[in-house]
One Martini backbone bead per residue (centre of mass of N, CA, C, O) as a GRO file, in nm:
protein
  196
    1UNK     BB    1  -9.261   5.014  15.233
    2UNK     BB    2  -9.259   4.720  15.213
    3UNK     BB    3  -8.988   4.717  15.086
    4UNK     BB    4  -8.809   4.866  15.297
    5UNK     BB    5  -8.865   4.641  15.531
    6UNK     BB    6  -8.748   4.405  15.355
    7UNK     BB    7  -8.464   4.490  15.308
    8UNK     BB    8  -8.426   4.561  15.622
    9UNK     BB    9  -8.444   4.226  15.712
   10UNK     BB   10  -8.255   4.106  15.528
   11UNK     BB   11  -8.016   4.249  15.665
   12UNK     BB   12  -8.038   4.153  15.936
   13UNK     BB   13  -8.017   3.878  15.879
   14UNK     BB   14  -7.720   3.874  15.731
   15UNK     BB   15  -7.578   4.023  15.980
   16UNK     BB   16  -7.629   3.816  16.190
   17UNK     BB   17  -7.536   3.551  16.003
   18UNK     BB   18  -7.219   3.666  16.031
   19UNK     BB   19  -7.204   3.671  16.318
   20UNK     BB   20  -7.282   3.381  16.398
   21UNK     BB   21  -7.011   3.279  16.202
   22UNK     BB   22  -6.792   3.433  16.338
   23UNK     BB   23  -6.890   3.304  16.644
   24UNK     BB   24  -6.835   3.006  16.562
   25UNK     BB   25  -6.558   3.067  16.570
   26UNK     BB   26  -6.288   3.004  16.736
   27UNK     BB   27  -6.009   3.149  16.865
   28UNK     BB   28  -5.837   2.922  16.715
   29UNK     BB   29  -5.507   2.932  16.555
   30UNK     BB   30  -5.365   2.726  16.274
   31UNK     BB   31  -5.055   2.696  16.104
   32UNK     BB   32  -4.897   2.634  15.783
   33UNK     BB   33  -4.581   2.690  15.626
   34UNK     BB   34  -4.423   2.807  15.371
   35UNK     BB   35  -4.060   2.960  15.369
   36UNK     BB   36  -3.871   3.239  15.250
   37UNK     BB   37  -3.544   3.320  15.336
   38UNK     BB   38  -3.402   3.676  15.337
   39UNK     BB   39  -3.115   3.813  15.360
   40UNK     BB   40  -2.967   4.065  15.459
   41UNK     BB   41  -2.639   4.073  15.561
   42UNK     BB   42  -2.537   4.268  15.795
   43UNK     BB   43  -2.143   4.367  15.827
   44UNK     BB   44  -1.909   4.525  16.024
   45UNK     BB   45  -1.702   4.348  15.951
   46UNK     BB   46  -1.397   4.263  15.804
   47UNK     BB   47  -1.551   3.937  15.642
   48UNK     BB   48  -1.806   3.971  15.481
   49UNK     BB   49  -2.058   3.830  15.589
   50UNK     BB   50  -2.269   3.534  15.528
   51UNK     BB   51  -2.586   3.405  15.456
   52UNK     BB   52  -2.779   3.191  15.343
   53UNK     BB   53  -3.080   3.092  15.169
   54UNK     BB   54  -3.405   2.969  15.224
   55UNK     BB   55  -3.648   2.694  15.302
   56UNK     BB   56  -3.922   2.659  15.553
   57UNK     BB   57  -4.091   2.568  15.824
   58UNK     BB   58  -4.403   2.667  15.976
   59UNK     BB   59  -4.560   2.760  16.287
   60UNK     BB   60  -4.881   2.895  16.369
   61UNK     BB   61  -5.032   3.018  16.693
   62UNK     BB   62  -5.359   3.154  16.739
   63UNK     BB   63  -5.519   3.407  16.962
   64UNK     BB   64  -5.854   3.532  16.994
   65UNK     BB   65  -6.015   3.805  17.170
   66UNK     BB   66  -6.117   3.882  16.891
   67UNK     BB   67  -6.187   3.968  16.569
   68UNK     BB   68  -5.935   4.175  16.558
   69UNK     BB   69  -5.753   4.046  16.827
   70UNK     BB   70  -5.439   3.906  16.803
   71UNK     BB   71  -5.164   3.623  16.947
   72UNK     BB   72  -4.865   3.485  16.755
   73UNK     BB   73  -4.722   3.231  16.724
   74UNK     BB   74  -4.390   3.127  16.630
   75UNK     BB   75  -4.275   2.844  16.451
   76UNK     BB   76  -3.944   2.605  16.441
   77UNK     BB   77  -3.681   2.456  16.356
   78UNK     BB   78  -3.328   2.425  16.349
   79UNK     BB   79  -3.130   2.617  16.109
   80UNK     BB   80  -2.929   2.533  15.896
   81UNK     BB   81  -2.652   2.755  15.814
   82UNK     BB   82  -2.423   2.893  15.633
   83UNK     BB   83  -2.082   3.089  15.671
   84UNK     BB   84  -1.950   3.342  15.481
   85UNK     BB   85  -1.626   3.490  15.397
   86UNK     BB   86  -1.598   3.614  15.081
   87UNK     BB   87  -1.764   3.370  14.962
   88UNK     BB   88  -1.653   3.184  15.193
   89UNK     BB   89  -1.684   2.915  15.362
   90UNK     BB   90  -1.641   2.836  15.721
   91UNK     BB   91  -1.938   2.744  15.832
   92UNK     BB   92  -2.183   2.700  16.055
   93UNK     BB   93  -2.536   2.714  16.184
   94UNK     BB   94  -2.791   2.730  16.414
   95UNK     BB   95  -3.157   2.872  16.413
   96UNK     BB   96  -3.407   2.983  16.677
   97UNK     BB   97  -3.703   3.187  16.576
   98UNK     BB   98  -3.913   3.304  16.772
   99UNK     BB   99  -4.245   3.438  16.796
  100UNK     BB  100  -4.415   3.730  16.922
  101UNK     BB  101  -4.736   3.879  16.817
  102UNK     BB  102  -4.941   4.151  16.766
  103UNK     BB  103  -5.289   4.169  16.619
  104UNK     BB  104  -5.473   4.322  16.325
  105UNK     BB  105  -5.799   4.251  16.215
  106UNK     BB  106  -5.965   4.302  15.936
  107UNK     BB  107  -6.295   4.415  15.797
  108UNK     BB  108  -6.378   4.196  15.494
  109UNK     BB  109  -6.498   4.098  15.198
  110UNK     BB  110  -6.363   3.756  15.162
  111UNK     BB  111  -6.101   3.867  15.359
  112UNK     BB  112  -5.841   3.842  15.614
  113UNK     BB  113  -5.638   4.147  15.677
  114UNK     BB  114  -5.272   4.166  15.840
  115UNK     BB  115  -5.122   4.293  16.162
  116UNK     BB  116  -4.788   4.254  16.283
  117UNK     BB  117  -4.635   4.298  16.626
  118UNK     BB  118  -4.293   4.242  16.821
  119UNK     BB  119  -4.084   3.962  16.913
  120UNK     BB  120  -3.778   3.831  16.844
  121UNK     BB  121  -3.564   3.479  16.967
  122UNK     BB  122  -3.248   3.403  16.925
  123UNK     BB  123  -3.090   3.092  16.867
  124UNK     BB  124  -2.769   2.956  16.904
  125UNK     BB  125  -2.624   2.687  16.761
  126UNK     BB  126  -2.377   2.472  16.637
  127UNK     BB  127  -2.111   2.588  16.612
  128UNK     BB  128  -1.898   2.664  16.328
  129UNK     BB  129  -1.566   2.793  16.346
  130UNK     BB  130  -1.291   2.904  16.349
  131UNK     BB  131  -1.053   2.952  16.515
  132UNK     BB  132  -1.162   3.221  16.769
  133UNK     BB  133  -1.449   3.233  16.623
  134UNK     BB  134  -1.730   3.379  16.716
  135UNK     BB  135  -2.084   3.419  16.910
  136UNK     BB  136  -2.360   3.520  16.979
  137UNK     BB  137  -2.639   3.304  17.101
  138UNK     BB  138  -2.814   3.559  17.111
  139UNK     BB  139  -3.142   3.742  16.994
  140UNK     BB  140  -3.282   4.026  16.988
  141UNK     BB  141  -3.638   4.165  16.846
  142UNK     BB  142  -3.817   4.301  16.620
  143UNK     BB  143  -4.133   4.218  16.457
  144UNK     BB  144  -4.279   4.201  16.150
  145UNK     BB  145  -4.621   4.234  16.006
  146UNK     BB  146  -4.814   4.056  15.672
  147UNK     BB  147  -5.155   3.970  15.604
  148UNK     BB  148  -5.364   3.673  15.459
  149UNK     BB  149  -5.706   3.557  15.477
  150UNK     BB  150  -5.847   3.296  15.285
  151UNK     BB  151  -6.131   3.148  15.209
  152UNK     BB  152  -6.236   2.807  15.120
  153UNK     BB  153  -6.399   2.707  15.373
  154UNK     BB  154  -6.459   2.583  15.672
  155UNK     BB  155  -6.218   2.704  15.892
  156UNK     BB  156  -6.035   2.733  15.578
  157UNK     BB  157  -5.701   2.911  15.504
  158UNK     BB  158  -5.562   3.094  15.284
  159UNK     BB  159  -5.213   3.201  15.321
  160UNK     BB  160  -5.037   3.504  15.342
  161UNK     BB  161  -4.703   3.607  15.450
  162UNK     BB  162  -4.499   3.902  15.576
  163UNK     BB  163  -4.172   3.940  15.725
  164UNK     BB  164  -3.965   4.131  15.991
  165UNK     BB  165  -3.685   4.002  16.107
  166UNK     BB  166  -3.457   4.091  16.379
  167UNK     BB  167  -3.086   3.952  16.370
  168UNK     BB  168  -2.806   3.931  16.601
  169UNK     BB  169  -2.469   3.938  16.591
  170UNK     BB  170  -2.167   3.913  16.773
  171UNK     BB  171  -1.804   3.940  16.665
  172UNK     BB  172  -1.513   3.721  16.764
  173UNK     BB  173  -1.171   3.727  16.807
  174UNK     BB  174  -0.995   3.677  17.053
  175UNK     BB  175  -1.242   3.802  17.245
  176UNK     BB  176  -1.268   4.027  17.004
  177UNK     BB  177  -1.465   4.273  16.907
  178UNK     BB  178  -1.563   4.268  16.520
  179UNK     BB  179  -1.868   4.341  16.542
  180UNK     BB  180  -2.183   4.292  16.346
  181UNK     BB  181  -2.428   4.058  16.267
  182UNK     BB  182  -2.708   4.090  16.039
  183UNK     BB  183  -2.977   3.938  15.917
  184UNK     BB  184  -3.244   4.057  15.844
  185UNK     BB  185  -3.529   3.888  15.750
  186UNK     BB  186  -3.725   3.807  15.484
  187UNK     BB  187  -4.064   3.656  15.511
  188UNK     BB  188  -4.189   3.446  15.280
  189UNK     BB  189  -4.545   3.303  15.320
  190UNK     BB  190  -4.727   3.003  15.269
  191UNK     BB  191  -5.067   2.859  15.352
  192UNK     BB  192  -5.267   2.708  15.611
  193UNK     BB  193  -5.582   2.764  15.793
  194UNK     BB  194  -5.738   2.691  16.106
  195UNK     BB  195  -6.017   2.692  16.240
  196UNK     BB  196  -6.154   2.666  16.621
   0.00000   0.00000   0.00000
């Protein structure tokens, strides 16, 4: 019975414990990602439109409602890719994709896997395509994630991000609607993550 009782103890001791070391993190929570942007490149129009892939830097910060319910703003700084039609380069644009999106997080032990769903709001700028050619500057639409923030230290976490965001642009020629692009890219993600 004593063994009972002490075994007991010492679970909600260590239950206690942990829930005290959860309440202690607080609510804010930043990112900072290398990631590799990898687009679908899907072309309705007749010139075989595509953007190349690239690598760059990301900050997300994310604020905790509770232990499981977050919402992570994603930020970068506005993306210059090249523009190719039929495998030649034409021209050249830079795309701010910033993402709001709503998370859950899991309660695992020893690592912290999440998911989350959102909006995210493409801006392009600086086009340069032949003349004539033009494309839509705004771009809405749905982001996915999936990832997982991994404890290193006191409030320092290694993290593993992986998005998928819809972005598209109608493609003008003279005016005349020739179709749309579509980049829809997906995001891997490594970063560090800093809990206070």
């Amino acid at each position: 019975m004593k063994k009972n009782l002490l075994a007991i103890a010492v679970l909600c001791a260590l239950t206690s414990g942990a829930a005290l070391a959860q309440q202690a993190e607080g609510p804010w929570m930043v990112r900072a990602r290398v990631v590799h942007l990898n687009s679908a490149n899907k072309d309705s129009t007749p010139l075989g439109l595509t953007i190349n892939d690239k690598t760059l830097p990301e900050v997300d910060i994310t604020y905790f409602f509770n232990k499981n319910v977050a919402a992570e703003l994603i930020l970068t700084v506005p993306q210059k890719q090249t523009l190719s039609a039929s495998g030649t380069v034409i021209g050249s644009l830079k795309h701010l994709p910033p993402a709001l999106l709503l998370q859950y997080h899991f309660d695992a032990p020893g690592f912290k896997p999440y998911v989350g769903a959102g909006l995210n709001y493409t801006r392009f700028s600086s086009v340069k395509l032949p003349a004539g050619v033009d494309i839509d500057r705004n771009s809405f639409g749905p982001a996915l994630q999936v990832g997982v923030d991994i404890p290193l230290a006191k409030n320092l976490y290694l993290n593993l991000d992986v998005k998928k965001v819809y972005i598209k642009t109608d493609v003008t020629a003279g005016g005349a609607k020739l179709g749309t692009f579509k980049v829809d890219p997906v995001l891997v993600g490594v970063g560090l993550g800093w809990r206070f």
